[in-house]
C-alpha positions in Angstrom: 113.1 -31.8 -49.8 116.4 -31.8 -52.2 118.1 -34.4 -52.5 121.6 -33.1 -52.0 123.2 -28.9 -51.9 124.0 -27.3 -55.0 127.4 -26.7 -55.4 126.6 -22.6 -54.8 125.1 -23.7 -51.4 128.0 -25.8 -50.3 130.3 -23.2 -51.6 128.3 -21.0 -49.6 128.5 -23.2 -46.4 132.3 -24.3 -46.7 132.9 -20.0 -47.2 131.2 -19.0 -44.0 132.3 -22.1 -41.9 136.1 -20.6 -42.9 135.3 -17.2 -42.6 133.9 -18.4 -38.4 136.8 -20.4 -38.0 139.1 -17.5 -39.5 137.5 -14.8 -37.4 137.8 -17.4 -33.8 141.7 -17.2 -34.8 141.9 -13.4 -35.5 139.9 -12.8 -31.9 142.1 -15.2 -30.2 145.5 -13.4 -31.3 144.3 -10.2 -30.6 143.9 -11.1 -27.1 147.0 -13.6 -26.5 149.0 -10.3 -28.3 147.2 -8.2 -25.4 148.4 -9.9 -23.1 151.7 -10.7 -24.3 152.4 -7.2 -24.3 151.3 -6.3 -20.6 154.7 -7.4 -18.9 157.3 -7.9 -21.3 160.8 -9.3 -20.1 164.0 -9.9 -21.2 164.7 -11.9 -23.8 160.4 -11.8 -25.0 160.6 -11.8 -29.0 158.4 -8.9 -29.9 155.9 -9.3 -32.8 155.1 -13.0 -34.0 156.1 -15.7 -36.0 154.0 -17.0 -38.7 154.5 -20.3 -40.3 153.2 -22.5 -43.2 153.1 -25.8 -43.3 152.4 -29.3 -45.5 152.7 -32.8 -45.6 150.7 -35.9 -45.3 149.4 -38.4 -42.6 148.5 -42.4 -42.1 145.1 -42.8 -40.5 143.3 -45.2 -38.5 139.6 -45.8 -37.0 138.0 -47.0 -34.5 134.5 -48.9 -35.5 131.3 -47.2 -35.7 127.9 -47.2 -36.0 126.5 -46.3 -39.8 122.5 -44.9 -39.3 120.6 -44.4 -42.8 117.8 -43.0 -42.9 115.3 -41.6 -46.3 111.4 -41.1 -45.8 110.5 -39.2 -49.1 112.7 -41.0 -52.2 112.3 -44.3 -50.3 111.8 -45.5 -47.2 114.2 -47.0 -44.6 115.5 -46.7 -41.7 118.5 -48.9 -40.8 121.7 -49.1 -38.7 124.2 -50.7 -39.8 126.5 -51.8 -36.6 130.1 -51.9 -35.5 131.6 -50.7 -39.0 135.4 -51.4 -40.1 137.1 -49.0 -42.2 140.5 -47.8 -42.9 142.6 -45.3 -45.0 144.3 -44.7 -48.4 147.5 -43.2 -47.5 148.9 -43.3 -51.5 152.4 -42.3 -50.5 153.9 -43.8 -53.5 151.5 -41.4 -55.8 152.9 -38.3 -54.6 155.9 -37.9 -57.2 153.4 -39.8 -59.7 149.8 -37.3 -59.6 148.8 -34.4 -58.3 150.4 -33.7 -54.6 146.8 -33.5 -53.2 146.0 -36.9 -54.5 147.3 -38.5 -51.1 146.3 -37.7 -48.1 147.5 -34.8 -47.4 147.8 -31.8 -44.8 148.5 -28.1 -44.4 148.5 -25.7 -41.4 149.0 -21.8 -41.5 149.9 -21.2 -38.0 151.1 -18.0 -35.5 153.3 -18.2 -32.5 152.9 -14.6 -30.5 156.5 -15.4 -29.1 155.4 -13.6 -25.9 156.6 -15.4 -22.7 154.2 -18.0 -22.6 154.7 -19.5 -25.8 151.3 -19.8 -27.1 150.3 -19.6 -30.9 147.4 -20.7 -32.5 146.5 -22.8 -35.8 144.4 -23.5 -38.8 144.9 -26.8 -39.6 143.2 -28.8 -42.8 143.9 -32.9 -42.9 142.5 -34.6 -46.2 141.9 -38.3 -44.8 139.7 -40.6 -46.4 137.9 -42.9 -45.0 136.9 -46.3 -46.7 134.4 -49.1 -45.1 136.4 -52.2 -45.6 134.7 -54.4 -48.4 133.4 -58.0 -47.7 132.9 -57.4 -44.0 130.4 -59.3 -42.2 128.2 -56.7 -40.6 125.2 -56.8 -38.1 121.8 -54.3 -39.2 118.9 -53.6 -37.6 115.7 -51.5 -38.3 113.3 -51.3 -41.4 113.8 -51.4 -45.1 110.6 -50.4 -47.1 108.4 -51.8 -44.4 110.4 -54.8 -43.6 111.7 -55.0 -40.1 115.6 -56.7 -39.9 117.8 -57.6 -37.8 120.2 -60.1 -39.3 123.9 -60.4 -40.6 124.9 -59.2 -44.0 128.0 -58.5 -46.3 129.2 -55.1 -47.2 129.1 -55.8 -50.8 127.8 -53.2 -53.9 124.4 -54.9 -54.2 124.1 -53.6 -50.8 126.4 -50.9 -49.4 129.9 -49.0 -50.5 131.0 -46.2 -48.5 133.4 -44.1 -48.5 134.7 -40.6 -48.1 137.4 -41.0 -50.3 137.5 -37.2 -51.6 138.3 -36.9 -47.7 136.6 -37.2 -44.1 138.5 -33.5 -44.2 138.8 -32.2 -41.3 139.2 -28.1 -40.7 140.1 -27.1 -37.2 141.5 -23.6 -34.9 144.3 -25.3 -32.5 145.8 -23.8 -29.9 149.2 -24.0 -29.5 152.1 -24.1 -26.7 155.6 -24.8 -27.6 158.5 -25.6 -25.2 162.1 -25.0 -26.4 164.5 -27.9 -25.9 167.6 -26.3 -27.9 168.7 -23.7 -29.9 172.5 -22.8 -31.6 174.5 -20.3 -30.7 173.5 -18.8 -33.8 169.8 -19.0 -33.3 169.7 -20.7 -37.3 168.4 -24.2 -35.3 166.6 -25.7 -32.7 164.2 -28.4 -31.2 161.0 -27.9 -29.3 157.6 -30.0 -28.5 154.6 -28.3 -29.4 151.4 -29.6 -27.8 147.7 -28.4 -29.9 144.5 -28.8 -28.9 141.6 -27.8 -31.1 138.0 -27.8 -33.1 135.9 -27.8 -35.7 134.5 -28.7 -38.9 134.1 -32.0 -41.1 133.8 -31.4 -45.1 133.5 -34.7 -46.5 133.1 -35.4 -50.2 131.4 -38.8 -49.9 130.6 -41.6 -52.0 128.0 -43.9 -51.6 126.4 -47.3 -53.1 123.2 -48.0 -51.6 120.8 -50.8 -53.0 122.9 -50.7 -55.8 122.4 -46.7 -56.6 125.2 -44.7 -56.3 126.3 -41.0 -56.1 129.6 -39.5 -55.7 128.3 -36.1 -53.6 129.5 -33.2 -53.0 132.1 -31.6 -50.5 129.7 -30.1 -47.6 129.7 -29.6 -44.2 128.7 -32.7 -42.0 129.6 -32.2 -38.5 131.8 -31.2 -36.1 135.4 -32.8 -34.5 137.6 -32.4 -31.8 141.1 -33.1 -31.1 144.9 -33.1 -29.5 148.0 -33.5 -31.3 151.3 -33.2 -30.0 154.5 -32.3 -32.1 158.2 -32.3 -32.5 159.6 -29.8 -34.4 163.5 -29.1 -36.1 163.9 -25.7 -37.2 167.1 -25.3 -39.5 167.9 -22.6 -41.6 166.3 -20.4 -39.5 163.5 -20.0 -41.4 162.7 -23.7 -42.4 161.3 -26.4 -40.4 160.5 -29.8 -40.2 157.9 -31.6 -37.9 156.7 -35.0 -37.5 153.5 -35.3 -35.0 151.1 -37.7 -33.8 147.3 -36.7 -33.5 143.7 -37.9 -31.8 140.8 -36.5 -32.8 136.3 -37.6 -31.9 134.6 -37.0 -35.5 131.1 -36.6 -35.4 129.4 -36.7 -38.6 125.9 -35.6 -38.3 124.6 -35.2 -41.8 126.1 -37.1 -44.6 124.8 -37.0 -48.4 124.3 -40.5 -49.5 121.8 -41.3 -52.1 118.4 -39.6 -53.4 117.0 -38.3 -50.3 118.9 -40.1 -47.4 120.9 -38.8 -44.7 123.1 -40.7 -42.6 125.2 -40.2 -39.5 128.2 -41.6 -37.5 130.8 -41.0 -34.9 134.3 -42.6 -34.7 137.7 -41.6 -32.9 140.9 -41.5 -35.5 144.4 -41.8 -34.9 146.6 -39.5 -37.4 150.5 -40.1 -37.9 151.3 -36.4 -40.0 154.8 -35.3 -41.5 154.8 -31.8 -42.4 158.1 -29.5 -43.4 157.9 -25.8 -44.2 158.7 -22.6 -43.8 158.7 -20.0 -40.9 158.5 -15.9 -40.8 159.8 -13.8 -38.2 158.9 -10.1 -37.1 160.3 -8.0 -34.2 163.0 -8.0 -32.3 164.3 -9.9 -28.9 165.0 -7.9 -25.8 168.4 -8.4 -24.5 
């Protein structure tokens, strides 16, 4: 048993998980197109709008349960209970590094403008999560043969963890938008947009355990799901901006931490996201 993927397998992994999630959205617009076609009426938009979209988020989590586990380059078998962590939103970086440095999002989206309104999404939010240092923490199970079940710190001598290269979350939404206004001209408007979706988790996690540590690699880890509900101000006509709020239930089934271990957790996260960008028309509008 390896001790963590190569960086071909993960490649490998993160490529097909894409190429699923990409296929799921290519399926899903040939049938809302279908059926957006099968009783058009006036004033439909024919052909879509595709859009393009980045910007970054604040993040928060609820507490969770932290389960290590390694039979073959040690041997535990531990819980660690009832877990604080937050974020590392790094706003003030953004003009100072790279523009992925912060936590960041993107979103390549579709609206099939047919009289329902749907659309659907790929969406990609970089969040990192980070277990909050010095606090007092409850475990239970064994450590090389050593039953426990007492309170310790979250300190380096014992356990760091973070996925600080991002929790990353990769998810197909679904879309429906409702217009609230529009100018005469058609160059503005506002609507609400409401997404629900699933999908993937790609963390790039780093871990201290028993004072060994290894920054891993990005891989696939689990699964999430989530809602998210939107305002967005087109302007321009082909630009928009939109500020959203978002809930997703991460699941993260198989984590690289150190030599042979696994671990595993679930937590619910609350995303504040700003994204602006840019928006492509095609066809026409009956009259």
């Amino acid at each position: 048993m390896t001790s963590s993927l190569t960086f071909a397998q993960t490649g490998a992994m993160i490529k097909s998980a894409v190429f699923k999630l990409v296929t799921v959205v290519l399926v899903s617009g040939a049938g809302a197109a279908a059926v957006a076609q099968e009783a058009p009426k006036p004033g439909t938009k024919h052909g879509g709008t595709f859009y393009f979209a980045w910007g970054y988020n604040k993040d928060w989590f609820t507490r969770s349960d932290l389960h290590f586990e390694d039979h073959v380059t040690d041997d535990y078998d531990f819980i660690v209970h009832d877990v604080a962590a937050h974020d590392n939103p790094a706003v003030d970086k953004i003009f100072e590094s790279d523009v992925s440095v912060p936590q960041y999002n993107y979103r390549f989206g579709y609206y099939f403008n047919d009289s329902h309104n749907l659309g659907v999404e790929i969406s990609f939010d970089h969040t990192k999560y980070i277990v909050t240092h010095d606090q007092r923490v409850h475990v239970t199970g064994t450590i090389r043969g050593t039953a426990v079940d007492a309170d310790t710190l979250i300190r380096e001598d014992f356990l760091l963890f973070e996925h600080t290269n991002g929790a990353n979350f990769l998810m197909v939404n679904l879309l429906k938008r409702q217009e609230l206004v529009t100018s005469k001209n058609g160059k503005q408007g506002l609507a609400v947009i409401a997404k629900v979706g699933a999908g993937i988790v790609i963390p790039k996690t780093d871990v201290t355990l028993f004072g060994e540590r290894r920054d891993n690699v990005f891989h696939v880890a689990g699964y999430l799901t989530g809602i998210e509900a939107a305002i967005r101000w087109h302007f321009l006509k082909s630009f928009f901006l939109e500020p959203a709020v978002k809930g997703v239930y991460a699941n993260y089934v198989n984590v690289l931490t150190v030599g042979s271990a696994r671990a595993n957790h679930h937590f619910f996260a609350s995303e504040v996201i700003v994204t602006g960008g840019f928006q492509l028309n095609f066809g026409k509008q009956d009259q």
